[in-house]
PyMOL CGO cylinders between C-alpha atoms (Angstrom):
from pymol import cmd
from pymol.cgo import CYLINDER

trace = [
    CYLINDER, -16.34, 10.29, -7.90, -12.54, 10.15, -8.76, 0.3, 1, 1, 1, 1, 1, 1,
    CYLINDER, -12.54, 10.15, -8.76, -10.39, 9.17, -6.25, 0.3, 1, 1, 1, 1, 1, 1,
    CYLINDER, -10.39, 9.17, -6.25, -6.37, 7.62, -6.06, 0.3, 1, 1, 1, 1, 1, 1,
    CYLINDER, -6.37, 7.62, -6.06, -5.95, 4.43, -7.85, 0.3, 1, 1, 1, 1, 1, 1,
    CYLINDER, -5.95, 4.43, -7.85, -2.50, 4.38, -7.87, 0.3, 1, 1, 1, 1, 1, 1,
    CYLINDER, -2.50, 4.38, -7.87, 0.87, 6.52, -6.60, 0.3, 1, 1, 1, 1, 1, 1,
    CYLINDER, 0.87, 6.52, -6.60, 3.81, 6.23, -9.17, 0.3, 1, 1, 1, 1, 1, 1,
    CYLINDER, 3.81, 6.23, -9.17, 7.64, 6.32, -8.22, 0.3, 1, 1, 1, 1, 1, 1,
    CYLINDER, 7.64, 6.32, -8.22, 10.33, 6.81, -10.33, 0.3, 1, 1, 1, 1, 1, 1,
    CYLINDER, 10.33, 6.81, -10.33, 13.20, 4.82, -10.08, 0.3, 1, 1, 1, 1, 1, 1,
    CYLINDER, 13.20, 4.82, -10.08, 15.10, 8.00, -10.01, 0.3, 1, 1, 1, 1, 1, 1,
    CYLINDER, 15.10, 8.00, -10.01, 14.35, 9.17, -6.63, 0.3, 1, 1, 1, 1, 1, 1,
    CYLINDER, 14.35, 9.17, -6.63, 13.98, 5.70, -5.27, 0.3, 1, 1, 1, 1, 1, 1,
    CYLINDER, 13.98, 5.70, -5.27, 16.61, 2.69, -5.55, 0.3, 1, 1, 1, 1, 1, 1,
    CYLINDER, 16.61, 2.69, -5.55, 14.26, 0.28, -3.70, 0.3, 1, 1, 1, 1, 1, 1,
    CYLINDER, 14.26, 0.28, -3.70, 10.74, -0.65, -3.41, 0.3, 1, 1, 1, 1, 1, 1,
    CYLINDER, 10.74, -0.65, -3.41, 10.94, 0.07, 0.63, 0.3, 1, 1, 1, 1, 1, 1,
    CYLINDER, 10.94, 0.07, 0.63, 12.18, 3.31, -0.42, 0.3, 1, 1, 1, 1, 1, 1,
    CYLINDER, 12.18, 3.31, -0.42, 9.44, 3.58, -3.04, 0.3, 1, 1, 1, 1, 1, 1,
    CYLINDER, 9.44, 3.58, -3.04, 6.92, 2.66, -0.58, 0.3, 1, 1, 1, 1, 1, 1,
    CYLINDER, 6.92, 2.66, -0.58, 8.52, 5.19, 1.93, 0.3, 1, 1, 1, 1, 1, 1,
    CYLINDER, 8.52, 5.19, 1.93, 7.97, 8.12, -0.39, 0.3, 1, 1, 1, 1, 1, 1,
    CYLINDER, 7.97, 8.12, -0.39, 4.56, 6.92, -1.16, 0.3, 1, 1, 1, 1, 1, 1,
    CYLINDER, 4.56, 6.92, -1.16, 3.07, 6.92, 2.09, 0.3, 1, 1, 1, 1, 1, 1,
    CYLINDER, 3.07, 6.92, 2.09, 2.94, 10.85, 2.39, 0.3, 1, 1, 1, 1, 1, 1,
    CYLINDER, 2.94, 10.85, 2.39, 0.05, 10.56, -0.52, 0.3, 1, 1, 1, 1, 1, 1,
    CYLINDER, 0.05, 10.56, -0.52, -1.24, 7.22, -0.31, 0.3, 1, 1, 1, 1, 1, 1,
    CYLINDER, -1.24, 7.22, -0.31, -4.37, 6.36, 1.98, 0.3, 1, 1, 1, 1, 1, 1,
    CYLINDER, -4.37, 6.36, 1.98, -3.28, 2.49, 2.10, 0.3, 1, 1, 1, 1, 1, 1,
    CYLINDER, -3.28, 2.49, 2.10, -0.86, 0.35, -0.33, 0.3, 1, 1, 1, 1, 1, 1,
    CYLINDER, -0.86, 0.35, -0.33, -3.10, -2.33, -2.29, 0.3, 1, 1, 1, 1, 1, 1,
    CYLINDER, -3.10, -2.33, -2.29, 0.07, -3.58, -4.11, 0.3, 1, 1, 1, 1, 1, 1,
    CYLINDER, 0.07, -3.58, -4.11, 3.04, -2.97, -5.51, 0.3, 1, 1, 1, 1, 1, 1,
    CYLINDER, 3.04, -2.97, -5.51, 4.37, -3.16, -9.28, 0.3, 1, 1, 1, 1, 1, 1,
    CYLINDER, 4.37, -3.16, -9.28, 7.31, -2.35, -11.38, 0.3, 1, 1, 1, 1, 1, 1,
    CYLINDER, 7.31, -2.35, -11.38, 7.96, -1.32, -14.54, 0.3, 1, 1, 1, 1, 1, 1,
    CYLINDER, 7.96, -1.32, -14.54, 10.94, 0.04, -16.19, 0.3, 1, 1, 1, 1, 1, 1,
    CYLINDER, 10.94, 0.04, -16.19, 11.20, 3.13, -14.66, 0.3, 1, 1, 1, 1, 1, 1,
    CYLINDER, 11.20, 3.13, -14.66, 8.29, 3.29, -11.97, 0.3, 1, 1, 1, 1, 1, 1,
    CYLINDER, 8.29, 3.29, -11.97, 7.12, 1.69, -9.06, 0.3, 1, 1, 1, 1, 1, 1,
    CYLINDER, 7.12, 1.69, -9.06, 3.02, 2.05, -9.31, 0.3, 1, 1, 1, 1, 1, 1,
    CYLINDER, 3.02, 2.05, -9.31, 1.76, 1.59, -5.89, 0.3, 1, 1, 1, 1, 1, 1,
    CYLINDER, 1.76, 1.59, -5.89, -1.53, 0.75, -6.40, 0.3, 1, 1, 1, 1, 1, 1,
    CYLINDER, -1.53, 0.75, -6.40, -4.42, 1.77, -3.71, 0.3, 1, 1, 1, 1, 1, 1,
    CYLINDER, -4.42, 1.77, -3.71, -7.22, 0.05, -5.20, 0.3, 1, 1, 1, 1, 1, 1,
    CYLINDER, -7.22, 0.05, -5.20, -7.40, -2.63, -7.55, 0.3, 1, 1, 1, 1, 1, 1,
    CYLINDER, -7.40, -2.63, -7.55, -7.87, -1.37, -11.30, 0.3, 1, 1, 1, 1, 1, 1,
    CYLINDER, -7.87, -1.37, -11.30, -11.37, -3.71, -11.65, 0.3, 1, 1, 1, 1, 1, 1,
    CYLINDER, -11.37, -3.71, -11.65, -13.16, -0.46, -8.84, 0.3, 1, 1, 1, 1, 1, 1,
    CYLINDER, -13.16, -0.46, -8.84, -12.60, 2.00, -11.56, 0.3, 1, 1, 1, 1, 1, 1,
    CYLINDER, -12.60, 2.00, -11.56, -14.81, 2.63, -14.86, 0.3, 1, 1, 1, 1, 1, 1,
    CYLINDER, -14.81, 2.63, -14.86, -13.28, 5.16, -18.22, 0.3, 1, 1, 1, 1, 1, 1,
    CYLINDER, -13.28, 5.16, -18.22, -10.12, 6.94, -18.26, 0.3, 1, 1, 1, 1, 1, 1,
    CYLINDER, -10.12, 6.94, -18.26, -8.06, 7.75, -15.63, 0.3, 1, 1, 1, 1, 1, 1,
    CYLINDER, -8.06, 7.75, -15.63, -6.06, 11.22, -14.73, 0.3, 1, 1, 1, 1, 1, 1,
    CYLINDER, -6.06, 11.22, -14.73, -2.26, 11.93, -13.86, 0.3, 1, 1, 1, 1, 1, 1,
    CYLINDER, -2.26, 11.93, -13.86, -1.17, 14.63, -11.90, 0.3, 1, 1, 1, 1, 1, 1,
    CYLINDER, -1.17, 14.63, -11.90, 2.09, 15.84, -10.79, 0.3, 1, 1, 1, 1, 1, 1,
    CYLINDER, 2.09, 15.84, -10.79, 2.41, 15.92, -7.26, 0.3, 1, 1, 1, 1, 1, 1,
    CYLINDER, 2.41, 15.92, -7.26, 6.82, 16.34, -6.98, 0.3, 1, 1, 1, 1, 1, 1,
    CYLINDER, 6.82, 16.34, -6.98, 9.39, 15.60, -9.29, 0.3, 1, 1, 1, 1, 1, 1,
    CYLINDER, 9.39, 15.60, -9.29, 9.56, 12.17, -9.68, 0.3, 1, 1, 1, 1, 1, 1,
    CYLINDER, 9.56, 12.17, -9.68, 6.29, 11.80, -7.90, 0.3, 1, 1, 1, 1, 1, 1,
    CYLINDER, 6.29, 11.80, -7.90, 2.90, 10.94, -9.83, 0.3, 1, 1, 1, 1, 1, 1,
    CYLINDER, 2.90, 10.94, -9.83, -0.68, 10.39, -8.40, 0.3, 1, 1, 1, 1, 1, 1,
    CYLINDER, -0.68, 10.39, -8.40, -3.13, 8.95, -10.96, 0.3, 1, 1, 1, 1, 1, 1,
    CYLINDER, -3.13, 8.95, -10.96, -6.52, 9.35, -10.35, 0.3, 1, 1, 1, 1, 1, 1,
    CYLINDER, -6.52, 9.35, -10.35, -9.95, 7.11, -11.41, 0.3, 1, 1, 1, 1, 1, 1,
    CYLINDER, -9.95, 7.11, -11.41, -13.34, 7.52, -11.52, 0.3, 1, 1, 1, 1, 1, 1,
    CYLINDER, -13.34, 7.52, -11.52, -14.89, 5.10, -9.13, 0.3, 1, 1, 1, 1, 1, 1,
    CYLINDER, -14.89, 5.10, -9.13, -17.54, 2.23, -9.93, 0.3, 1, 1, 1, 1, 1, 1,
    CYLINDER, -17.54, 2.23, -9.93, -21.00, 2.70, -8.42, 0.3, 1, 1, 1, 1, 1, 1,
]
cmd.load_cgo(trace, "trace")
């Protein structure tokens, strides 16, 4: 079963991580964490340990990425 594991941000589009986590709320169920790299905020919604194989990205706005895992029975 895939499902979210994690909502990325660029730095781009937001300036903060409030604003990061503002923008992320219209696609994330819940915010597990919060991380940042260079030029991303990954808002995580689960913690990578639920998920088994590769995961998937998929562009959801400019600037805006939701990567998707395959769940852990």
């Amino acid at each position: 079963m895939r499902i979210k594991q994690s909502i990325l941000v660029s730095k781009k589009i937001a300036k903060s991580r409030e604003e990061a986590k503002r923008i992320a709320r219209k696609y994330a169920d819940r915010i597990y964490t919060i991380r940042e790299t260079e030029n991303y905020y990954r808002i995580r919604q689960r913690p990578p340990e639920d998920f088994k194989g590769g995961y998937r990205t998929q562009k959801v706005a400019n600037g805006i990425y939701i990567v998707w895992g395959n769940l852990k029975k």
